[in-house]
C-alpha positions, 0 to 999 in steps of 0.5 A: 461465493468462490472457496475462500483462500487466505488473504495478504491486506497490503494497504491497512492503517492504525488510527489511534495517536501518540506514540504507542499503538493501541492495544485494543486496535491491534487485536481488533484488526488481527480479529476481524482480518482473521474473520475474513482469512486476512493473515498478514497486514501491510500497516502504512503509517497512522497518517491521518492520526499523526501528521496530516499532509505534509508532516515534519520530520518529527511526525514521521518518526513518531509514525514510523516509531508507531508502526515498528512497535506494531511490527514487535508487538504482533510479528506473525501479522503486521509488516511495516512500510516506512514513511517518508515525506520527500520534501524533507532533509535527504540526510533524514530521509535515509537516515529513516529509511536506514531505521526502518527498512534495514534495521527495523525490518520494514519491506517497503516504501509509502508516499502519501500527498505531501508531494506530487509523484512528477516532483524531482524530490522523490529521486533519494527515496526511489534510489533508495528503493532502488538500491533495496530491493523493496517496493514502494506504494504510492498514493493515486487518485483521479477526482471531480472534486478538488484534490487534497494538497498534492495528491497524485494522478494514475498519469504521475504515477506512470510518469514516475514508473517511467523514471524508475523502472527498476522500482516496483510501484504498487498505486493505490486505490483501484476504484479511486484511480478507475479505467482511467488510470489503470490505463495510464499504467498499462504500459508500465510493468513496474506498476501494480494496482491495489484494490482499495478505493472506494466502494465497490464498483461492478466490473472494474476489477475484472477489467484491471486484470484484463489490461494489466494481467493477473499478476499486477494486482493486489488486494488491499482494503484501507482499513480503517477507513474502509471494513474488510468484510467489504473490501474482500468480498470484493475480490471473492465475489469477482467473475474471476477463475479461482487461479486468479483469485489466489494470485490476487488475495496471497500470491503476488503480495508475497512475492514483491514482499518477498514472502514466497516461502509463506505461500500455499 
């Protein structure tokens, strides 16, 4: 394994439900991130806890409400990206963002499923990005199952980077999106990819950051669901310089969260 340097997580969750996140949880993750050098946490929301798919505006604010108390409980870690669900109230959805992002602190943006990336919905919360400066990070995968309610393909996403240049895109789940899909948004600039998805698969993070470079991928774990042990062992253990690695696990994180000044 190559010399371990620290590690941004920009794709975790909570899972435990109601409106204050559990203790245990909080330092359980802090503990176990720690373990593997994983110093900063991007949280996404605990939405599969609270909400489901296709969440009401109630849902949303308790799951914001949950990740800003994470934020206040454990600021040297946890950075929060706002939930939105653009089939809601424009009115909400910037009255949400406006808690969030400029009160609250949080950096980014997350899109979930509950609508598809191609949807004229999503234009309030990319001009809102827009209008930030903060990236948002959307859900994407390609599956020969039957896709969950209105989730995403690496094509959508591109088509969405397309509409919105100005906004960063981070599309989730390398392993999950495949060649495939990281060949849908290789000519979108705007797009970066992170590493969760799945199971580690041989060779698919070597060949994302030959089509996309060594800037536009981040490492990402989704934890929970996923161990990080696992999903960082991943990016190490990857035939890849040591230059590289420190990009991909610190260096491109912090500066589309616009942490610069906390890099080694």
């Amino acid at each position: 394994m190559q010399q371990r340097s620290r590690a941004i997580d920009v794709h975790t969750h909570l899972n435990t439900p109601g409106p204050q996140p559990s203790e245990e949880e909080l330092e359980r993750a802090i503990r176990t991130a720690r373990y593997y050098g994983i110093e900063r946490l991007v949280l996404l929301g605990n939405l599969t806890a609270m909400g489901g798919p296709d969440p009401s505006m109630a849902d949303v604010a308790a799951i914001n409400s949950h990740t800003l108390r994470a934020m206040a409980r454990y600021p040297e870690t946890y950075i929060g990206f706002c939930y939105v669900n653009p089939a809601h109230p424009v009115s909400f959805l910037r009255d949400e963002i406006d808690r969030c992002v400029v009160q609250g602190g949080m950096k980014g943006l997350k899109l979930w499923i509950a609508v598809k990336a191609t949807d004229p919905r999503l234009e309030p919360v990319m001009e809102a990005a827009a209008e930030l400066q903060i990236p948002v990070l959307h859900h994407a995968w390609y599956k020969q199952t039957v896709f969950i309610y209105n989730e995403s393909t690496p094509a959508e996403i591109a088509e969405l980077a397309r509409r919105f240049p100005e906004v960063p895109i981070v599309m989730a789940h390398l392993t999950g999106c495949g060649a495939r899909g990281v060949l849908d948004v290789a000519d979108r600039p705007n797009v970066y990819v992170d590493t969760s998805g799945g199971q580690p698969e041989s060779g698919i993070l070597e060949y994302a950051v030959g089509q996309l470079g060594p800037d536009r991928v981040l490492y990402g774990s989704d934890w929970p669901l996923r161990d990080f042990g696992v999903q960082i062992g991943r990016v190490r253990d990857a035939d890849l310089p040591a230059d590289v690695l420190e990009r991909l696990l610190w260096r491109n994180a912090a500066r589309l969260l616009r942490i610069e000044e906390d890099a080694p």
